[in-house]
TIGUTI-564958 format. One record per residue (C-alpha): z, x, y; residue number from 0. Coordinates in pm, 1 decimal. Layout:
residues N
Z | X | Y | NUM
...
***
This chain:
residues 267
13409.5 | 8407.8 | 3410.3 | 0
13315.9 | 8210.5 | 3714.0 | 1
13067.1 | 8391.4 | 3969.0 | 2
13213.3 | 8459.4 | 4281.3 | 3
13151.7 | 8263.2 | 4570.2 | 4
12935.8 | 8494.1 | 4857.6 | 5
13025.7 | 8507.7 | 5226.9 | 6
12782.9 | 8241.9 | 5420.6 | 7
12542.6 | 8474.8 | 5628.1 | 8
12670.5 | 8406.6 | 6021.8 | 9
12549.0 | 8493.5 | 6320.6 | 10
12846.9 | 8639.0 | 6533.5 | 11
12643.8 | 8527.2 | 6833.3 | 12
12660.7 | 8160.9 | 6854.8 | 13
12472.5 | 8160.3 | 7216.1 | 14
12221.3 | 8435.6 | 7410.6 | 15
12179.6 | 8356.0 | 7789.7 | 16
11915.9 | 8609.0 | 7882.6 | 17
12154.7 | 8984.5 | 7838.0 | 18
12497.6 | 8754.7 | 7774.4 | 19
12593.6 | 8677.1 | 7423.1 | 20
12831.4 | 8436.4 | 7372.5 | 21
13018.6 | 8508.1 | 7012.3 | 22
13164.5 | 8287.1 | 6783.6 | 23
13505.0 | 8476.1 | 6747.7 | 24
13536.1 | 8389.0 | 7109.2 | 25
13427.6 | 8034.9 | 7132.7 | 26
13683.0 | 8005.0 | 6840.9 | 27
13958.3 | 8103.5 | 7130.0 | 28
13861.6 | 7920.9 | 7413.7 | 29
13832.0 | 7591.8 | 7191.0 | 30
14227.1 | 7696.3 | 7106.1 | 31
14350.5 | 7731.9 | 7489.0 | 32
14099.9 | 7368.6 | 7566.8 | 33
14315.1 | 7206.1 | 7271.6 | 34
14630.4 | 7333.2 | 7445.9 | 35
14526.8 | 7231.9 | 7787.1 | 36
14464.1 | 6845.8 | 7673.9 | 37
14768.4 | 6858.9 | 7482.7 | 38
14989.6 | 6995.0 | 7693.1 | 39
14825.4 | 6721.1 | 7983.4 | 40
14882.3 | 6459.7 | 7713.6 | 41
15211.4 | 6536.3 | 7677.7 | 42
15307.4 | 6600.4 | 8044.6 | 43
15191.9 | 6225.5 | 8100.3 | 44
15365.9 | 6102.7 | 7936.4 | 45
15691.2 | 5889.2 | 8105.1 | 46
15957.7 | 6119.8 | 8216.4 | 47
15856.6 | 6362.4 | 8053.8 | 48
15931.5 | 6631.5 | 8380.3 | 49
15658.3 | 6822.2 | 8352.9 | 50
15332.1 | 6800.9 | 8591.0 | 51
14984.4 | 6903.7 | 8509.3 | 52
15045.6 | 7163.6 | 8764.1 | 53
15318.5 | 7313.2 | 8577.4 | 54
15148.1 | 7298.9 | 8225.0 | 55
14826.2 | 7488.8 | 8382.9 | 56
15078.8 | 7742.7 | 8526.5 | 57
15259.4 | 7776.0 | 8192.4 | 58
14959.6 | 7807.2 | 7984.2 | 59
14801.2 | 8086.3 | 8198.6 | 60
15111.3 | 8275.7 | 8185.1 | 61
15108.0 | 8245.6 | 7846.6 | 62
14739.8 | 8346.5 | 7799.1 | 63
14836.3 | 8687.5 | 8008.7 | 64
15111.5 | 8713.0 | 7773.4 | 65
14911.8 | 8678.4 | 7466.0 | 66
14692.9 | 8947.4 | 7556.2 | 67
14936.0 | 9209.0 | 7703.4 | 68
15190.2 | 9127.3 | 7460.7 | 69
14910.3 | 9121.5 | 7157.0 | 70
14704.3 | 9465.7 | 7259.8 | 71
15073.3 | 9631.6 | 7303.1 | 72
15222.3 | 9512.7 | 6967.1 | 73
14877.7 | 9605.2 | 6764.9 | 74
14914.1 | 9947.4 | 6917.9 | 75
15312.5 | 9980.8 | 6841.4 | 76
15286.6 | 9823.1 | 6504.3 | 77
15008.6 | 9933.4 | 6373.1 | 78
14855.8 | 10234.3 | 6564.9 | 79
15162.9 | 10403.3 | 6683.3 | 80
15058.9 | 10727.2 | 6536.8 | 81
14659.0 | 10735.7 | 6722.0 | 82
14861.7 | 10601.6 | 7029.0 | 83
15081.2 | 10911.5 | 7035.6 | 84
14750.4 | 11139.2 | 6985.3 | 85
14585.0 | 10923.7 | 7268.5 | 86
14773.5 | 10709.8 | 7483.9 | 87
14542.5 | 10560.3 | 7674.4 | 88
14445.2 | 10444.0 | 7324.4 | 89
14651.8 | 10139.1 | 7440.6 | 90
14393.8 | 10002.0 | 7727.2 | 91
14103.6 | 10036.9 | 7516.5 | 92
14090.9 | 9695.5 | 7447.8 | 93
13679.2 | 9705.3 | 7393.0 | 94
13799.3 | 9869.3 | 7051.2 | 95
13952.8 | 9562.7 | 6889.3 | 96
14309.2 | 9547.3 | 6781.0 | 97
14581.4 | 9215.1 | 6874.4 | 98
14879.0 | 9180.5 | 6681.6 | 99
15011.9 | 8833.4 | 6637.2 | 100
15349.0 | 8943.4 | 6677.0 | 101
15328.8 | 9109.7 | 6977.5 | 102
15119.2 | 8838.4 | 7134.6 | 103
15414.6 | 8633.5 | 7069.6 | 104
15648.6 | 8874.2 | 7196.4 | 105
15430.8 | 8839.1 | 7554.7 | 106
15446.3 | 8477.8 | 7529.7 | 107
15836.7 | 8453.8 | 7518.9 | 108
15811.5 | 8707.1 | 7828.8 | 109
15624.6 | 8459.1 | 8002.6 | 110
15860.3 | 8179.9 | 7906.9 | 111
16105.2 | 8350.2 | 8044.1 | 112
15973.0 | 8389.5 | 8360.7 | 113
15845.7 | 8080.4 | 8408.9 | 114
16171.4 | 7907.1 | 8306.5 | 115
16354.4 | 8104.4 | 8574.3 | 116
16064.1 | 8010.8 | 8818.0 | 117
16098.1 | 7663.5 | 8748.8 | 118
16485.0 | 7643.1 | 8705.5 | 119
16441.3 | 7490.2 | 8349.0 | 120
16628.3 | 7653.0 | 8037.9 | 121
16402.1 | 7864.2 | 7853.9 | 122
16452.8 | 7624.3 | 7531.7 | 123
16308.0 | 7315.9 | 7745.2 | 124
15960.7 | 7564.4 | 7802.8 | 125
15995.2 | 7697.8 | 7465.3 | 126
15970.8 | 7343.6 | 7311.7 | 127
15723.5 | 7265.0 | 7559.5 | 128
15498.0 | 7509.2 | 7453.7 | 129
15510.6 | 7525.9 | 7082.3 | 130
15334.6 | 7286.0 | 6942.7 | 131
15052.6 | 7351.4 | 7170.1 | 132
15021.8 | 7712.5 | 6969.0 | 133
14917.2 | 7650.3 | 6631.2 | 134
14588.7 | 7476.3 | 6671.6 | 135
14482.6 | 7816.5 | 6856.3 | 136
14594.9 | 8000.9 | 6586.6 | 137
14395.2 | 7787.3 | 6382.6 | 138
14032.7 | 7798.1 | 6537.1 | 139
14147.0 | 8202.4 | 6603.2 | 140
14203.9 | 8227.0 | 6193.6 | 141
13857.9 | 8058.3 | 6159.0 | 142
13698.4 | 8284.8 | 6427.3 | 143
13853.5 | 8606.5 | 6144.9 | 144
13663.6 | 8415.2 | 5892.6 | 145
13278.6 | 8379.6 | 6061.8 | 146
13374.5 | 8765.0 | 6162.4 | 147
13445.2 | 8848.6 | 5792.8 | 148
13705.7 | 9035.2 | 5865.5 | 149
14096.7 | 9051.5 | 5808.7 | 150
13971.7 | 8904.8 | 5440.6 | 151
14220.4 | 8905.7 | 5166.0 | 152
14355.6 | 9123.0 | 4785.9 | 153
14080.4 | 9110.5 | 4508.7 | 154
14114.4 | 8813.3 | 4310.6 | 155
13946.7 | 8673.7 | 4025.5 | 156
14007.6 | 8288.5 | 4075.9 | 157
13758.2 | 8049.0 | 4124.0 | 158
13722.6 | 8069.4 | 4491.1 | 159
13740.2 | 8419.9 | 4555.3 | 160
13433.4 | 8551.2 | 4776.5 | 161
13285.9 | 8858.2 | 4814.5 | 162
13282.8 | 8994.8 | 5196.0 | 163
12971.4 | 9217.9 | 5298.3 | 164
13265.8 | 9444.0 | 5472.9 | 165
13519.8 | 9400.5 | 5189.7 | 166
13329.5 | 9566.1 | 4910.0 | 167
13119.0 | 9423.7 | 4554.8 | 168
13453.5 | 9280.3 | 4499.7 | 169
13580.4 | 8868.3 | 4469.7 | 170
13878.2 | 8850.1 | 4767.3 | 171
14061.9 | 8561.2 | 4829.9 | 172
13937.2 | 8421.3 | 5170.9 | 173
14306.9 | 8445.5 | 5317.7 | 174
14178.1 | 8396.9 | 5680.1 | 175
14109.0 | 8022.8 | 5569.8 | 176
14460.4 | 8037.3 | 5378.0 | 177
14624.7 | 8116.0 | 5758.2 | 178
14340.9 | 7862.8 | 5899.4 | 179
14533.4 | 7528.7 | 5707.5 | 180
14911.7 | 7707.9 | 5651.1 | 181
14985.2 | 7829.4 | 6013.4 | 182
14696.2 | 7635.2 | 6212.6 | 183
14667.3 | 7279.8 | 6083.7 | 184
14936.3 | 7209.2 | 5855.3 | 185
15206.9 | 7350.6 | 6139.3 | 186
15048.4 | 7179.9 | 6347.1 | 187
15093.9 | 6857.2 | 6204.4 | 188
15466.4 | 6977.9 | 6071.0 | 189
15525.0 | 7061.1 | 6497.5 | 190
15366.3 | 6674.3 | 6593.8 | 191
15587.4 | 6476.0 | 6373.3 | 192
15891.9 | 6627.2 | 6409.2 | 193
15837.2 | 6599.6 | 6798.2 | 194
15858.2 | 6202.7 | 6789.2 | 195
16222.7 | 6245.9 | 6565.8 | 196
16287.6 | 6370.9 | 6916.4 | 197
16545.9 | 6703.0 | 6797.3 | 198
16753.3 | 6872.0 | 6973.2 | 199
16684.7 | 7117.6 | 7226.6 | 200
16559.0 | 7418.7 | 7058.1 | 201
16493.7 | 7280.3 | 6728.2 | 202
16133.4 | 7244.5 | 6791.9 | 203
16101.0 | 7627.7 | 6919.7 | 204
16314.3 | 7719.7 | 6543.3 | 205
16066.8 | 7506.3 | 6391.5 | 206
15778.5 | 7687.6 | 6471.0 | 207
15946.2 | 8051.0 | 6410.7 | 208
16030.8 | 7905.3 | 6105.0 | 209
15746.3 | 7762.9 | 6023.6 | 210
15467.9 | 8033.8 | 6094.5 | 211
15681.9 | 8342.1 | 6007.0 | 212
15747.2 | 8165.8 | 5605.1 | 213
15358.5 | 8082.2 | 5607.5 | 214
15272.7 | 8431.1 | 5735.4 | 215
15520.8 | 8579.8 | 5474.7 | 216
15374.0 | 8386.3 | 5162.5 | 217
15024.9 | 8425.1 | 5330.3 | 218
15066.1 | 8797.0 | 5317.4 | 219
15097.4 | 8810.8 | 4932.2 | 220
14700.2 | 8752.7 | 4961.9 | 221
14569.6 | 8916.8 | 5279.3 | 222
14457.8 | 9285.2 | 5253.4 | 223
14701.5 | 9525.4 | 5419.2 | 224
14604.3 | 9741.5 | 5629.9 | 225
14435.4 | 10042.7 | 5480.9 | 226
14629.7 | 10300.8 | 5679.4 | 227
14941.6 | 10169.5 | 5662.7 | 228
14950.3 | 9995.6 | 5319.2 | 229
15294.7 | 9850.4 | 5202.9 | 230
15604.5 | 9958.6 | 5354.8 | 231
15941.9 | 9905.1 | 5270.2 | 232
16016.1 | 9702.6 | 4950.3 | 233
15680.1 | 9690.9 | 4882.6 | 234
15612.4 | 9428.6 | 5182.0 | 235
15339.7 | 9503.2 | 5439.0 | 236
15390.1 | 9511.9 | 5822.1 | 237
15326.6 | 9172.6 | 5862.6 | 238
15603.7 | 9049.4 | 5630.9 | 239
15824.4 | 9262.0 | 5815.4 | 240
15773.6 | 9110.7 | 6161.4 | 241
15778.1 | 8757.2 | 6007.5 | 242
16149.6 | 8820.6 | 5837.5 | 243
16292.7 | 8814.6 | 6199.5 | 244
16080.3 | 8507.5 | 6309.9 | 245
16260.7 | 8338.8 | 5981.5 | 246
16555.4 | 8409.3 | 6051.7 | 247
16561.7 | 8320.1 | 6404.4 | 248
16381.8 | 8024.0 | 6363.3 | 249
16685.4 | 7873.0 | 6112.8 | 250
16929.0 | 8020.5 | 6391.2 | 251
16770.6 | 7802.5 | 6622.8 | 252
16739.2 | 7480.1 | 6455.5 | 253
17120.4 | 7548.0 | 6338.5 | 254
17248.0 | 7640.4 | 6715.3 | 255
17041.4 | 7298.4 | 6808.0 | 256
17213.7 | 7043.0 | 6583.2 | 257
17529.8 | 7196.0 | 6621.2 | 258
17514.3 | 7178.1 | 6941.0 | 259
17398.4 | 6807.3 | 7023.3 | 260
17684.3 | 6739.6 | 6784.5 | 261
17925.4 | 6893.8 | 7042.1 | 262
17816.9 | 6749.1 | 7360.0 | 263
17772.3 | 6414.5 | 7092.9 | 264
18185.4 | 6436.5 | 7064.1 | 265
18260.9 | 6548.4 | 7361.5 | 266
***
């Protein structure tokens, strides 16, 4: 039997400026939104592409208020619903860690929406915009999880499972890194290519629900659930559950596309 692999000792605190320390986890984040920004400008620039630098800096701070609203409120809903109905203003405790994925996204298609009325563009023209400029973010934010050791994943015995000074004398599989190349780097690349096929409107914006909420689903089968919630319904944990939708919507999406740009094709 192979020894386990042990977590690499990190510093959280990647810079002290006299009483300010500057911590990984957060670094890990602003290198995601900077990798959206020069994306989102390298896309905008390109010709006739209709969007402005302008409107991409608008659009990306929406989204970043959505991401945080949306992701504080959905943790709380999701996954604290019964501490939030013992203390409700459990929900702007934000100092006490706690963003849901999910609900981040939720926030972010709120934004879309209003920025797509704002601008007079249909909300599939931002959406499409927009998601390939996600999964990098979700990338560096997976790898932020992993110098945190947290969010770590089941007990395994294979060769690369690693034992987490928070998770336990126990091998884990190190699922943070699993969500790190499945719904950071490999969507990412998956989002990229199928951009120059040029789809149909929408089809990018199913791609990515698509996409992440099958990675998230397999990824799951590996990541710890929660300890107070454990697995639900059909034996599939909380984050399954609020992938199935994203799934489903996300072949909706890329179906509605096609058939659509066959219609106006014919017509």
């Amino acid at each position: 039997m192979s020894t386990p692999l042990q977590f690499p000792e990190i510093d959280p605190i990647a810079i002290s400026i006299g009483p300010l320390d500057v911590r990984w986890y957060g670094l890990m984040y602003l290198f995601g939104f900077l990798f959206a920004m020069w994306l989102g400008n390298r896309m905008a620039d390109k010709p006739g592409s209709g969007w402005t630098r302008a409107e991409v800096s608008d659009l990306l701070f929406y989204g970043f208020v959505g991401v945080i609203i949306g992701g504080r409120i959905g943790y709380v809903l999701f996954y604290q619903f019964p501490q939030f109905l013992d203390d409700p203003l459990y929900l702007f405790k934000i100092w006490t860690g706690g963003m849901s994925f999910h609900g981040g996204l939720l926030g972010v298609i709120t934004a879309m929406m209003w920025f797509a009325h704002r601008t007079k563009r249909h909300f599939f023209t931002v959406a499409d915009f927009i998601a390939p400029l996600i999964p990098f973010g979700l990338a560096t934010g997976r790898l932020g999880n992993f110098m945190n050791g947290e969010l770590w994943g089941r007990a395994t015995d294979m060769p690369w499972g690693m034992v987490f000074p928070s998770g336990g004398m126990v091998a884990r599989h190190p699922s943070q890194l699993y969500e790190f190349a499945l719904e950071g780097v490999l969507l990412l690349v998956i989002l990229l290519v199928y951009v120059k096929r040029k789809p149909p409107m929408g089809a990018i914006s199913g791609a990515f629900l698509l996409g992440y909420g099958s990675f998230r689903f397999i990824i799951e089968f590996f990541r710890e659930p929660d300890s107070h919630l454990g697995l639900l319904s059909l034996g599939m944990s909380m984050g399954q559950i609020l992938s199935l939708p994203m799934i489903i919507f996300g072949a909706l999406f890329i179906t509605w596309a096609y058939r659509r740009n066959t219609k106006e094709s014919k017509a």
